[in-house]
C-alpha positions as CSV (number, residue, x, y, z in Angstrom):
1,X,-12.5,1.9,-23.4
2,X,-10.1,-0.4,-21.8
3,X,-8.9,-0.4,-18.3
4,X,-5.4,-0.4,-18.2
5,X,-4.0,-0.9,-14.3
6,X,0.2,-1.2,-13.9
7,X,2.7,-0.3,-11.7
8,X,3.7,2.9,-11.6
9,X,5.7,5.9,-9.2
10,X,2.8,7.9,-7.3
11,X,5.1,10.9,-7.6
12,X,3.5,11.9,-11.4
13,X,1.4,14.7,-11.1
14,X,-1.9,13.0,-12.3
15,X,-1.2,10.3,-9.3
16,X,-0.4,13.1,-6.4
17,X,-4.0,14.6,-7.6
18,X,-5.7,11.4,-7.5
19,X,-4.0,10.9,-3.9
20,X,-5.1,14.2,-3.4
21,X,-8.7,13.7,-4.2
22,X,-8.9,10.3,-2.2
23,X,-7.7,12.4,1.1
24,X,-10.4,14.8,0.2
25,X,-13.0,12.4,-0.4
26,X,-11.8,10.5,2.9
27,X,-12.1,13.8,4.7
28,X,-15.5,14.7,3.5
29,X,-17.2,11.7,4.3
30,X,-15.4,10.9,7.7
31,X,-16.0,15.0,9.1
32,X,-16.7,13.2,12.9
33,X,-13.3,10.7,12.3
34,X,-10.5,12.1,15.2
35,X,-7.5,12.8,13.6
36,X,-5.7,9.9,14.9
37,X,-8.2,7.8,13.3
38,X,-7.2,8.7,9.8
39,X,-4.9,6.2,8.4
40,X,-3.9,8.0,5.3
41,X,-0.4,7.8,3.1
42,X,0.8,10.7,1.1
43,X,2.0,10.3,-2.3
44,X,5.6,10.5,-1.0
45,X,5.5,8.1,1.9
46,X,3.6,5.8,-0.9
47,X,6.9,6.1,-2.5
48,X,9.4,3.9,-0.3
49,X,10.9,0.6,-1.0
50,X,8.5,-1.3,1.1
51,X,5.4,0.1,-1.3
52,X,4.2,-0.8,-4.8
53,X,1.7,1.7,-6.6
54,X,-0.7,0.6,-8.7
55,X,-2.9,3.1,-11.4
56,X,-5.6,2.4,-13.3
57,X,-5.9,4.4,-16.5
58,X,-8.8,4.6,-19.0
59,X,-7.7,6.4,-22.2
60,X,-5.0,7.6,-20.5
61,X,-6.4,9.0,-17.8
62,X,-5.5,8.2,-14.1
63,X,-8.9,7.2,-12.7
64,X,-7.8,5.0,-10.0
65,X,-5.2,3.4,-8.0
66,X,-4.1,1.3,-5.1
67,X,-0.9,-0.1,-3.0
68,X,0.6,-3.0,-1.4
69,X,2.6,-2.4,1.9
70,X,4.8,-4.7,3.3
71,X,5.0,-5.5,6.8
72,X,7.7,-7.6,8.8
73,X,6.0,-10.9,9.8
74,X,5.4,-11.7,6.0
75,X,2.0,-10.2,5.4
76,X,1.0,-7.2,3.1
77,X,-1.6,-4.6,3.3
78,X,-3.9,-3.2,0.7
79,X,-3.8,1.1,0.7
80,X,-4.9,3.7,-0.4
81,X,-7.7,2.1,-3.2
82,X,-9.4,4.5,-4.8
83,X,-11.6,5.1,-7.9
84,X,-12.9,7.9,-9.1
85,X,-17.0,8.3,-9.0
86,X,-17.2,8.2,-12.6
87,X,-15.2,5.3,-13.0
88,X,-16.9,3.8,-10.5
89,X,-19.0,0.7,-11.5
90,X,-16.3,-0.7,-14.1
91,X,-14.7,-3.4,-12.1
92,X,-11.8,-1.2,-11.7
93,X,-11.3,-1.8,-7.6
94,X,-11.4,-5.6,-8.6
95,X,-8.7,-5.7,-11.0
96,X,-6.7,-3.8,-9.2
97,X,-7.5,-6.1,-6.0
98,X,-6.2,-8.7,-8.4
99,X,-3.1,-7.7,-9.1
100,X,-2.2,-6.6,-5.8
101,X,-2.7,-10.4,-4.5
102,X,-0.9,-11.7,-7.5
103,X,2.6,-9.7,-6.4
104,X,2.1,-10.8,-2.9
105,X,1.6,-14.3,-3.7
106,X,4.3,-14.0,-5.7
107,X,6.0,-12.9,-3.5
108,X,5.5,-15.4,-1.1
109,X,3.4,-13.0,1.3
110,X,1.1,-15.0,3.4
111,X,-2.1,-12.8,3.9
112,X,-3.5,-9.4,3.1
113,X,-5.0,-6.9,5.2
114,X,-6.9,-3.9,5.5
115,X,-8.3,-0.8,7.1
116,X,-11.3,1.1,5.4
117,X,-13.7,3.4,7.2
118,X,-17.0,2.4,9.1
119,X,-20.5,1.8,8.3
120,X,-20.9,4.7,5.1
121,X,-18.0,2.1,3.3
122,X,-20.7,0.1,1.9
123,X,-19.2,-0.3,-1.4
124,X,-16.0,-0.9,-0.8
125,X,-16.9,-3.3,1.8
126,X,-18.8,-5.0,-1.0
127,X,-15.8,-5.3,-3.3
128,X,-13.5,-6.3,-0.4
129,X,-15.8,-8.8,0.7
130,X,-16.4,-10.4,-3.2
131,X,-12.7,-10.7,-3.5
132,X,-12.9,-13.4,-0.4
133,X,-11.8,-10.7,2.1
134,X,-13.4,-11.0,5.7
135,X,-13.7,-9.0,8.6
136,X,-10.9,-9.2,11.6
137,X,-9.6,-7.3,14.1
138,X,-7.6,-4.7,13.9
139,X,-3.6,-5.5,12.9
140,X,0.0,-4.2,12.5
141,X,-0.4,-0.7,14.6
142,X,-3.8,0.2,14.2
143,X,-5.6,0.4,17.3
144,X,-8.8,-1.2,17.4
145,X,-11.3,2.0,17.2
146,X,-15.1,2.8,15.8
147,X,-14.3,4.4,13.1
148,X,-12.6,1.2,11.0
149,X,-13.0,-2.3,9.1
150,X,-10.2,-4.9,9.0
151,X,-10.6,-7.4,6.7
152,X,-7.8,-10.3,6.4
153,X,-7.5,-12.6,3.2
154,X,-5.2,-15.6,3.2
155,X,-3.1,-15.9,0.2
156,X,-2.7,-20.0,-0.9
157,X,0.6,-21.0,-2.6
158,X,-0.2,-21.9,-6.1
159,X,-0.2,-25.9,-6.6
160,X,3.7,-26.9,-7.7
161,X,4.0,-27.7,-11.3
162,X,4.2,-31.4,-12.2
């Protein structure tokens, strides 16, 4: 069974559920988080101009997905990445991660940020942090707060053709 991860409107069906199931699973495992510390993007706000969807599909199925936002200032930031559990474990996060940096270098973006949650993030902090991602303070509008982990990545122009 083949991962297959493209571009793709988050306004099917099968993506507003997965969006819906990432909230959920966000919800349920930040129950203390204030409201205001829940960065989260609906499938239709996920939808502008400034935003570029990403699913993953095995046989089909949507079993994952992730974004690139845009920011002024020439950076990008990495949303709303998500895998379902039993897809969990396939590399899925990490090809996504991959193509998300290869628009934005090709794009001429010069860095990538994120938010994710605090200390019960341990495996995405482990796939973050084996893509070359570090820790950093909080960016863009996102107060600096307990409940979050900012990691930066600096994108590196590809070598010119000879």
């Amino acid at each position: 069974m083949a991962v297959e991860i493209a571009v793709e409107t988050p306004l099917q069906d099968d993506v507003r559920t997965l969006v819906a199931e990432l909230n959920g699973a966000l919800s349920a495992q930040e129950p203390e988080n204030p409201e205001e510390f829940n960065f989260r993007m609906t499938a239709d706000e996920m939808a502008g101009p400034e935003t570029t969807v990403w699913v993953a599909r095995l046989d089909g199925e949507a079993v994952g997905c992730g974004a690139l936002l845009r920011h002024a200032g020439g950076f990008g930031e990495i949303k709303r990445m998500y895998v379902r559990p039993a897809a969990q474990g396939r590399g899925v996060a990490g090809l996504m991660l991959v193509a998300i940096e290869e628009l934005a270098a090709a794009e001429g973006l010069t860095h990538l940020a994120l938010e994710t949650g605090g200390e019960g993030y341990g495996a995405a902090r482990r796939v973050y942090e084996r893509a070359g991602y570090r820790r950093s303070g909080a960016f863009a509008d996102y107060p600096d707060n307990p409940y979050s982990t900012f990691y930066r990545k600096d994108l590196t122009a590809a070598p010119a053709a000879a």
